[in-house]
N, CA, C and O atoms as a printed pandas DataFrame, in Angstrom:
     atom_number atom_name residue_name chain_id  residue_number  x_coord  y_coord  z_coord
0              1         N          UNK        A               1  -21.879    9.642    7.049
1              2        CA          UNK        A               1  -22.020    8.620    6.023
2              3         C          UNK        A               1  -22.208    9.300    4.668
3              4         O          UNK        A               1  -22.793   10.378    4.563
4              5         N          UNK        A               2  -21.693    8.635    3.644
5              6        CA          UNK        A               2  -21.992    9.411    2.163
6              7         C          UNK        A               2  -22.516    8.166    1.283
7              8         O          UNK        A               2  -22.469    6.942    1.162
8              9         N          UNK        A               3  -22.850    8.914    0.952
9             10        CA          UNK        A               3  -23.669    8.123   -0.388
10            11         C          UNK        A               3  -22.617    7.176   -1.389
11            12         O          UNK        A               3  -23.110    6.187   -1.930
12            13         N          UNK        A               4  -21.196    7.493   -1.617
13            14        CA          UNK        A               4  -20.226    6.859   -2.431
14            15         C          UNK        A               4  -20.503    5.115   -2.388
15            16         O          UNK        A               4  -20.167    4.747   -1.262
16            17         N          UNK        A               5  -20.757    4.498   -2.815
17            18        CA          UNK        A               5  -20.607    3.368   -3.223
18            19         C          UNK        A               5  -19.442    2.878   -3.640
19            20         O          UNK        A               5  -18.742    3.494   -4.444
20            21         N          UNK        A               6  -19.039    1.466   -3.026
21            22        CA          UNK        A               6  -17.547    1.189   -3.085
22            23         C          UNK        A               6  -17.276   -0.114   -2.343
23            24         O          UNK        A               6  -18.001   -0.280   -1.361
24            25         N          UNK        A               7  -16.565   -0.885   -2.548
25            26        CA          UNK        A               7  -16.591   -2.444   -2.055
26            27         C          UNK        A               7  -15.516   -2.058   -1.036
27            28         O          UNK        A               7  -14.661   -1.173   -1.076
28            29         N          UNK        A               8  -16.016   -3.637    0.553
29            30        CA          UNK        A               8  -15.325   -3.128    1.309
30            31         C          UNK        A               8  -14.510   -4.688    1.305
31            32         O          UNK        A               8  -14.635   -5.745    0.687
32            33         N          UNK        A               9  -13.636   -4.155    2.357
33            34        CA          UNK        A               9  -12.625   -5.590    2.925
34            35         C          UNK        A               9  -13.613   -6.816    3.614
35            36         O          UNK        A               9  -14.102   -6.465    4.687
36            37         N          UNK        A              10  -13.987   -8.223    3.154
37            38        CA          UNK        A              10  -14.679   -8.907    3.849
38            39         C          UNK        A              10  -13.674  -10.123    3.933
39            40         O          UNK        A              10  -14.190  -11.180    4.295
40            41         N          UNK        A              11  -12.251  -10.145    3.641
41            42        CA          UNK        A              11  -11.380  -11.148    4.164
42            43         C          UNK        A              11  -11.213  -11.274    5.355
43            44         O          UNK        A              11  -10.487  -12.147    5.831
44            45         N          UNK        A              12  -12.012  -10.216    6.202
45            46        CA          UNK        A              12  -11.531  -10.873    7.588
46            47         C          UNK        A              12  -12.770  -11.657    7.971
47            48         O          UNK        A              12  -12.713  -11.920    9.172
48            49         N          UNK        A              13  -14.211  -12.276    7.222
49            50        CA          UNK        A              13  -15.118  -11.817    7.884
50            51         C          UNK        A              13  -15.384  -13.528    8.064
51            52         O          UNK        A              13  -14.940  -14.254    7.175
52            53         N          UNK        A              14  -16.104  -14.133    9.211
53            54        CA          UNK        A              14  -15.957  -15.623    9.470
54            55         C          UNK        A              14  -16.914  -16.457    8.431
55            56         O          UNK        A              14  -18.088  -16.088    8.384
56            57         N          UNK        A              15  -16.541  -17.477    7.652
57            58        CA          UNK        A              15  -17.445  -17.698    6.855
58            59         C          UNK        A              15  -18.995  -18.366    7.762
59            60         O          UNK        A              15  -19.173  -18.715    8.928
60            61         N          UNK        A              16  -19.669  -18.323    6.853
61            62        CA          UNK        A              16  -21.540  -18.531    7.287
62            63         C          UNK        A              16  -21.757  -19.271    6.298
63            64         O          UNK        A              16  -21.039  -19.515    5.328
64            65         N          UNK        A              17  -22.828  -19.648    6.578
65            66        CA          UNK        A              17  -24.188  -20.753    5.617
66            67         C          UNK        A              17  -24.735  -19.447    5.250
67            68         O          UNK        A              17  -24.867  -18.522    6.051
68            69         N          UNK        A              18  -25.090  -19.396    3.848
69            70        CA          UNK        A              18  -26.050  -18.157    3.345
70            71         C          UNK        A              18  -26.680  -18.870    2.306
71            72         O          UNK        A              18  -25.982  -19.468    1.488
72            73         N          UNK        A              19  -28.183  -18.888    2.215
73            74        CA          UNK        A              19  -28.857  -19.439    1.540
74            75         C          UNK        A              19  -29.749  -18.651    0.569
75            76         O          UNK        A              19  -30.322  -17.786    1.232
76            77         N          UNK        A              20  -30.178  -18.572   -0.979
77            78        CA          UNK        A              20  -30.630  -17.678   -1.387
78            79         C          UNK        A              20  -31.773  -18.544   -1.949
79            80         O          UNK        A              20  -31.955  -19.745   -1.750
80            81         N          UNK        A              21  -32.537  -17.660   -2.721
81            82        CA          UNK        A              21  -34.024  -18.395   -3.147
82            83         C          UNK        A              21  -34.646  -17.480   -4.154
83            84         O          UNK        A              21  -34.489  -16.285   -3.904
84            85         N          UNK        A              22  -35.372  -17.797   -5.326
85            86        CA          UNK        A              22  -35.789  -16.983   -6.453
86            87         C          UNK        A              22  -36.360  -18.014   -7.058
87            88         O          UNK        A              22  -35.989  -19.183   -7.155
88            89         N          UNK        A              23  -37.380  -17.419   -7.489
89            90        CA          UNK        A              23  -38.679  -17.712   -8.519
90            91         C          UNK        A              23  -39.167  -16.791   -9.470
91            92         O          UNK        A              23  -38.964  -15.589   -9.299
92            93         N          UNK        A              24  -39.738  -17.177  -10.377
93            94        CA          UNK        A              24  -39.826  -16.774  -11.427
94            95         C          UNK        A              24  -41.280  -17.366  -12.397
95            96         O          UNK        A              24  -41.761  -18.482  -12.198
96            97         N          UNK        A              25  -41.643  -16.721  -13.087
97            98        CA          UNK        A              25  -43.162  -17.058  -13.763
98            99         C          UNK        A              25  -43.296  -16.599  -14.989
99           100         O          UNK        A              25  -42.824  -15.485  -15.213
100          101         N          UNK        A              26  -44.064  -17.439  -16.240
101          102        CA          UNK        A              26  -44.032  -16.820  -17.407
102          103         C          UNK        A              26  -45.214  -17.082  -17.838
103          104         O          UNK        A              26  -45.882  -18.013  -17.388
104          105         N          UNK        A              27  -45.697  -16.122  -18.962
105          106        CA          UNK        A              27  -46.756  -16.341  -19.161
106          107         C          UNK        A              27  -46.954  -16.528  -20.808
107          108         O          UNK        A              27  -46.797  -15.591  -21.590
108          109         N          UNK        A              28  -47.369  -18.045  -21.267
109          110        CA          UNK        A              28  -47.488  -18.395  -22.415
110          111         C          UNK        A              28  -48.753  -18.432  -23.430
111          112         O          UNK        A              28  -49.868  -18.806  -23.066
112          113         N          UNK        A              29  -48.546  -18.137  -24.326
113          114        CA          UNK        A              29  -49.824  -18.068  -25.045
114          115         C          UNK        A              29  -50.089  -19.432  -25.519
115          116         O          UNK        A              29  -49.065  -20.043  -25.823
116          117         N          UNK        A              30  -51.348  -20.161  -25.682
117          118        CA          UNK        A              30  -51.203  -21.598  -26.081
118          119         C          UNK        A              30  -51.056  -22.737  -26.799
119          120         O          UNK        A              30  -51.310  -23.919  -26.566
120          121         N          UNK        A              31  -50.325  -21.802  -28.256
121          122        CA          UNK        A              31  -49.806  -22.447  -29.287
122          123         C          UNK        A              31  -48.176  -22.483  -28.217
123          124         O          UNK        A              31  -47.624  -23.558  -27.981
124          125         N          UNK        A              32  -47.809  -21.593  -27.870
125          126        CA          UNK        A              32  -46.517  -21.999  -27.034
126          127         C          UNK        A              32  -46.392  -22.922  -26.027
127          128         O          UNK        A              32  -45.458  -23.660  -25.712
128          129         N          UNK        A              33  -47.745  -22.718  -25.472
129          130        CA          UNK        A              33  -47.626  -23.669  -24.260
130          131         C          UNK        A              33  -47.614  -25.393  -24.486
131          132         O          UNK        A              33  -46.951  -26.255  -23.910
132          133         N          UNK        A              34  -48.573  -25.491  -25.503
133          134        CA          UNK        A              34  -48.392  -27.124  -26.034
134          135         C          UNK        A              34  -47.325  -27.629  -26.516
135          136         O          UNK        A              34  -46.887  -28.757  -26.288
136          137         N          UNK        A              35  -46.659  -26.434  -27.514
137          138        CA          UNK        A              35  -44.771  -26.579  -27.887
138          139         C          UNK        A              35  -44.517  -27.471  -26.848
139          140         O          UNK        A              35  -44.444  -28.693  -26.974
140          141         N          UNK        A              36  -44.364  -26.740  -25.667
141          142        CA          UNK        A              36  -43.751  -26.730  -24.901
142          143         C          UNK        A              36  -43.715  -27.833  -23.811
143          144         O          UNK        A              36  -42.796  -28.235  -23.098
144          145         N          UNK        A              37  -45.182  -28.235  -23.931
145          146        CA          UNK        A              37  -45.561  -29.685  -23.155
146          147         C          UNK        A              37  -45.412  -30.400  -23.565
147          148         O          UNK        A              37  -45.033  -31.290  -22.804
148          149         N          UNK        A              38  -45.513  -30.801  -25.009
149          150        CA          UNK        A              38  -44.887  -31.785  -25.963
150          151         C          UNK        A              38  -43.649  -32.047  -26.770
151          152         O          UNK        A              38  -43.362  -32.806  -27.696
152          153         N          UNK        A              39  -42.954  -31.029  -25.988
153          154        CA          UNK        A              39  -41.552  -31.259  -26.508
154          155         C          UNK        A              39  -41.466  -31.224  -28.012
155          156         O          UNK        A              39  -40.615  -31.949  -28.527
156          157         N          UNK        A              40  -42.229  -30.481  -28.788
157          158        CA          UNK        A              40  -41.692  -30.327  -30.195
158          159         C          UNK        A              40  -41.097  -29.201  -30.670
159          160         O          UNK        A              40  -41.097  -28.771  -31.824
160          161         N          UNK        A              41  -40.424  -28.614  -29.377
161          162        CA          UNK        A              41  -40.085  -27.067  -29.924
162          163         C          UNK        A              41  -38.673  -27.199  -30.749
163          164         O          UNK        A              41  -37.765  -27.900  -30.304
164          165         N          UNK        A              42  -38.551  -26.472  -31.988
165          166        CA          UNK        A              42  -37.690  -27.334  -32.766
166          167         C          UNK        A              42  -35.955  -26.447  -32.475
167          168         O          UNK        A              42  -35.193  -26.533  -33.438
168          169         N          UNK        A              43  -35.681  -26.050  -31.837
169          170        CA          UNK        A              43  -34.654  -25.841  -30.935
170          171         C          UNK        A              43  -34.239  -26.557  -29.940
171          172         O          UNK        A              43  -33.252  -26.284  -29.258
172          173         N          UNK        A              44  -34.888  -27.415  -29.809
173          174        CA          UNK        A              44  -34.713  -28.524  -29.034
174          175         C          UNK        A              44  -35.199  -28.855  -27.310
175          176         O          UNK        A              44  -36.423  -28.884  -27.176
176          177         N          UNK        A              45  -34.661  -29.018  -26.449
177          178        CA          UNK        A              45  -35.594  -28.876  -25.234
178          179         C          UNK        A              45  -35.291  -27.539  -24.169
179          180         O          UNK        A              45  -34.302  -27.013  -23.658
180          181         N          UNK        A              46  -36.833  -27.330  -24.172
181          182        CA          UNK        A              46  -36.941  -25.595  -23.518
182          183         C          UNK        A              46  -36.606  -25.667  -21.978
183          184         O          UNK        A              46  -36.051  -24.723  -21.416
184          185         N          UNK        A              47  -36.959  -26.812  -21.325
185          186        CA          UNK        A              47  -37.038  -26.486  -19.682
186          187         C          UNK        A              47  -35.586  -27.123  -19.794
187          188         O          UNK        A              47  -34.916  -26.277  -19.202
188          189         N          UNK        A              48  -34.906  -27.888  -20.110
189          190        CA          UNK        A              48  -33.559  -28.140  -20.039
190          191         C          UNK        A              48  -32.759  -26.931  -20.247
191          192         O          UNK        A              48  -31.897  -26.941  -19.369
192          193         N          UNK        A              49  -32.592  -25.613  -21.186
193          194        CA          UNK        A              49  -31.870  -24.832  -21.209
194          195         C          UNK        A              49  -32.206  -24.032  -20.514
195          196         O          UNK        A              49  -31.222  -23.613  -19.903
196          197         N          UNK        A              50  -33.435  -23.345  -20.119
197          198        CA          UNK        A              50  -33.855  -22.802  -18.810
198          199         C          UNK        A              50  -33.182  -23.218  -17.425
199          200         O          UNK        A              50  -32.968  -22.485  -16.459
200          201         N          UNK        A              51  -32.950  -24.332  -17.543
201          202        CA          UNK        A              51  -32.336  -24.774  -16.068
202          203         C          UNK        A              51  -30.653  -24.675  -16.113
203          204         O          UNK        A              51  -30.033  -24.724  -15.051
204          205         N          UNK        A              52  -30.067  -24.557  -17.183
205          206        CA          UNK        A              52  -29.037  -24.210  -17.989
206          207         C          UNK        A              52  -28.579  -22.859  -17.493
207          208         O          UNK        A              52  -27.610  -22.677  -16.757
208          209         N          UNK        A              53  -29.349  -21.975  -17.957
209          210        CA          UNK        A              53  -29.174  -20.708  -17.791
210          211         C          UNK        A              53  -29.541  -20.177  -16.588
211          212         O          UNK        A              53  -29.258  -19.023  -16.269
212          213         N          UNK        A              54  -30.317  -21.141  -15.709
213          214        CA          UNK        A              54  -30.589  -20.671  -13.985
214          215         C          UNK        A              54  -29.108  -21.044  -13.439
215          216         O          UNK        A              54  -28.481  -20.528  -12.514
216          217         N          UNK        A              55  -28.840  -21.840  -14.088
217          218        CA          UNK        A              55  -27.243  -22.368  -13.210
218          219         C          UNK        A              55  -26.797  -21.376  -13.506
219          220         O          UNK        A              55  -26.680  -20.551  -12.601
220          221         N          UNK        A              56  -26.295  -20.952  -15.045
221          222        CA          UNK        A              56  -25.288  -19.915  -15.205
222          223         C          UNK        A              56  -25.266  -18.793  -14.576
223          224         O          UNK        A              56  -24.293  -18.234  -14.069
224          225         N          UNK        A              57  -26.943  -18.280  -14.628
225          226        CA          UNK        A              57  -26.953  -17.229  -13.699
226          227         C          UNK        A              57  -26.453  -16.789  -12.141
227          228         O          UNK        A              57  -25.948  -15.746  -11.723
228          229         N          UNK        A              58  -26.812  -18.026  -11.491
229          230        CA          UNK        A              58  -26.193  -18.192   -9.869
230          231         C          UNK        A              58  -24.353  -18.034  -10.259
231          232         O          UNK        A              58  -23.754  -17.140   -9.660
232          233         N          UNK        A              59  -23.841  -18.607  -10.900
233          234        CA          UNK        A              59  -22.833  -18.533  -10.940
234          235         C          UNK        A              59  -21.957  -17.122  -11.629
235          236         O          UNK        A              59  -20.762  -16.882  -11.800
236          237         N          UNK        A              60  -23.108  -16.443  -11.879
237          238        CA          UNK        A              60  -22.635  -14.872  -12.926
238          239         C          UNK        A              60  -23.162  -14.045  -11.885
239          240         O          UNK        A              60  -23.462  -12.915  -12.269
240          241         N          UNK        A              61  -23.343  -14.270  -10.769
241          242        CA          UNK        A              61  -23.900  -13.085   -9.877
242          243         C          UNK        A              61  -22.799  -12.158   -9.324
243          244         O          UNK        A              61  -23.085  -11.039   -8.899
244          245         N          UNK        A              62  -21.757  -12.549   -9.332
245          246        CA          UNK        A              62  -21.085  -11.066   -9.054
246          247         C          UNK        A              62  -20.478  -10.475  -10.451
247          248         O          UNK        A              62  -19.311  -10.083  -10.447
248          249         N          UNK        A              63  -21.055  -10.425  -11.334
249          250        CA          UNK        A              63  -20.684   -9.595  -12.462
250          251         C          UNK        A              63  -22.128   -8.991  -12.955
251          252         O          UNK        A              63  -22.183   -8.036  -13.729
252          253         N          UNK        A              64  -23.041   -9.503  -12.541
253          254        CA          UNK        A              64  -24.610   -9.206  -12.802
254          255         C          UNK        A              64  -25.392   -8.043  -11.317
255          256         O          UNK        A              64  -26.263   -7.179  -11.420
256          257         N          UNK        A              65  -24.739   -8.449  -10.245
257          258        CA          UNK        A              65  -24.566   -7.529   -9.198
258          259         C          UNK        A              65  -23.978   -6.665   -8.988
259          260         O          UNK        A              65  -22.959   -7.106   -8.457
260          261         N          UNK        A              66  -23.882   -5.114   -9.077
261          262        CA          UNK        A              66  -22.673   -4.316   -9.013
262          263         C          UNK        A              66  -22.509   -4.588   -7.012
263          264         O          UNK        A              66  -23.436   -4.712   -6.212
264          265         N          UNK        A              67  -21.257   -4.600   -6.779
265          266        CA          UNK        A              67  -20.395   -4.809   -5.276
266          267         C          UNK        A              67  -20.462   -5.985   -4.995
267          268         O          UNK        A              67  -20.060   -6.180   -3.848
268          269         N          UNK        A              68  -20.909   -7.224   -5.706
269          270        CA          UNK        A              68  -20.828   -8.043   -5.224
270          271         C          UNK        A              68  -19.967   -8.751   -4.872
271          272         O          UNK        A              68  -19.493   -9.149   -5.935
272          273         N          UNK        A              69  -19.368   -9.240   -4.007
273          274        CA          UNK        A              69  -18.303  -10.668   -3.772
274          275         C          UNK        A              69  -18.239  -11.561   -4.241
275          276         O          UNK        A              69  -19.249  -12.137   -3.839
276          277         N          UNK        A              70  -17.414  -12.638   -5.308
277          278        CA          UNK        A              70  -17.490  -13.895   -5.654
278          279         C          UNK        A              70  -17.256  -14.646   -4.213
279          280         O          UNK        A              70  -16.495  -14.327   -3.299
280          281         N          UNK        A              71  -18.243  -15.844   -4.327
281          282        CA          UNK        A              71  -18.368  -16.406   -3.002
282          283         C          UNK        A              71  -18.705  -17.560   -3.688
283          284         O          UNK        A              71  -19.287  -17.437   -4.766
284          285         N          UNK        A              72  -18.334  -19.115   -3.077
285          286        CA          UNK        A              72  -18.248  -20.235   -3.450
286          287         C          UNK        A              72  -19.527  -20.408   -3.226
287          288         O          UNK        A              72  -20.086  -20.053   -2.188
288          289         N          UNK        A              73  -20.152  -21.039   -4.309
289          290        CA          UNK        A              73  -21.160  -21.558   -4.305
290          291         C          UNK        A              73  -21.518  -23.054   -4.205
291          292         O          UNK        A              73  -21.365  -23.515   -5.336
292          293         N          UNK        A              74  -21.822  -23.769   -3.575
293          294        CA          UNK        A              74  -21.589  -25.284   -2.949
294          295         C          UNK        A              74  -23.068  -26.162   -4.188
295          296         O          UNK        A              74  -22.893  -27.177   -4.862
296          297         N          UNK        A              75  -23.966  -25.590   -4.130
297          298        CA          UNK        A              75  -24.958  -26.077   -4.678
298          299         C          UNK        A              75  -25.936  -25.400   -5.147
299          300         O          UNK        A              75  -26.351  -24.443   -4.493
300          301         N          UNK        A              76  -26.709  -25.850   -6.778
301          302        CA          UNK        A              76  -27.673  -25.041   -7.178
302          303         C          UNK        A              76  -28.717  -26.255   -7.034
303          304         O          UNK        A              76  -28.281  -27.384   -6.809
304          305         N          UNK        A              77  -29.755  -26.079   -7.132
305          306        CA          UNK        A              77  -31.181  -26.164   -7.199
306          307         C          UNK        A              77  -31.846  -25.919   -8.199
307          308         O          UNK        A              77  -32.367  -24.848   -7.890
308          309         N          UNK        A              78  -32.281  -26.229   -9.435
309          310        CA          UNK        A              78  -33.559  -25.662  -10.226
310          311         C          UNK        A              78  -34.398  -27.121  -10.580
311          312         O          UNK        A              78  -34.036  -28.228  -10.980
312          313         N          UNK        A              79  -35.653  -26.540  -10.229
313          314        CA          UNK        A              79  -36.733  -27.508  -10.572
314          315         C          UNK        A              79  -38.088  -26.582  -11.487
315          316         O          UNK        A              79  -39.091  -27.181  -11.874
């Protein structure tokens, strides 16, 4: 076996259910945090583009992954 890194053939391979999962945590100071509960952040709404950019991300994972496979993604999730 060698160490070379290198993508392999997975067209033959039977498709599966593959389910993934990620979380994430931030930590606000509390002039931000009230912004943020009261919706006056003047960029407009924060947890809406957050959930924005969780989509985009699931969907940028094989360019954000080195070897990864583009693989259909059926459904995202962010709450």
């Amino acid at each position: 076996m060698t160490n070379n890194g290198g993508m392999v053939d997975v067209s033959v391979k039977n498709i599966t259910l593959r389910t993934a999962k990620a979380s994430s945590s931030i930590v606000l100071g509390e002039e931000a945090f009230q912004t943020l509960m009261q919706g006056t952040c003047i960029k407009g709404d924060v947890l809406a583009t957050a959930k924005v950019a969780a989509i985009t991300a699931v969907k940028s994972t094989p360019a954000i992954i080195p070897m990864c496979h583009p693989i259909l993604i059926e459904a995202v999730d962010v709450d």
